[in-house]
C-alpha positions in Angstrom: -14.7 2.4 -11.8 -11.4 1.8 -10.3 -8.3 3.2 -10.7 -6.2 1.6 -13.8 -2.4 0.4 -12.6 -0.1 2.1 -14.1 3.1 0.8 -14.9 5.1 1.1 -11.4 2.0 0.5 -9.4 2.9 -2.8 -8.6 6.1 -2.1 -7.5 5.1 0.1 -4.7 2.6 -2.4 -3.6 4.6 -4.7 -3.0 6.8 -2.3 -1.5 3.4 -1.0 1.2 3.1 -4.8 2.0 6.4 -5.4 2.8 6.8 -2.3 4.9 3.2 -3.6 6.5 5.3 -6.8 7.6 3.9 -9.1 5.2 3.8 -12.7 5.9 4.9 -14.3 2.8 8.7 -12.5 3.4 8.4 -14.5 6.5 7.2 -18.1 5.0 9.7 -17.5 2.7 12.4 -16.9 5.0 10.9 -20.1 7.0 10.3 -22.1 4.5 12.9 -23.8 1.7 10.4 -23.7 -1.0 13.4 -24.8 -3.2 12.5 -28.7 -1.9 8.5 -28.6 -3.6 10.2 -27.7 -7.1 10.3 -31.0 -8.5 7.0 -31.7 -7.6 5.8 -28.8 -9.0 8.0 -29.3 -12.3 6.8 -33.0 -12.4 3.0 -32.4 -11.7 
């Protein structure tokens, strides 16, 4: 069995992967996602 999450574990995941250089921050940065939201809103 696995370890359960607690209730800040998520937090400080996101926190490792961010300090790991994760490549989301940088699509993000990139990328104006703002411009897909009607399409998502419509669909």
């Amino acid at each position: 069995m696995g370890k359960a999450s607690g209730l800040f574990d998520f937090d400080d995941r996101l926190k490792r992967l961010s300090d790991l250089g994760d490549p989301l921050e940088a699509f993000g940065q990139a990328v104006d996602f703002e411009m897909f939201r009607a399409d998502l809103v419509a669909g």
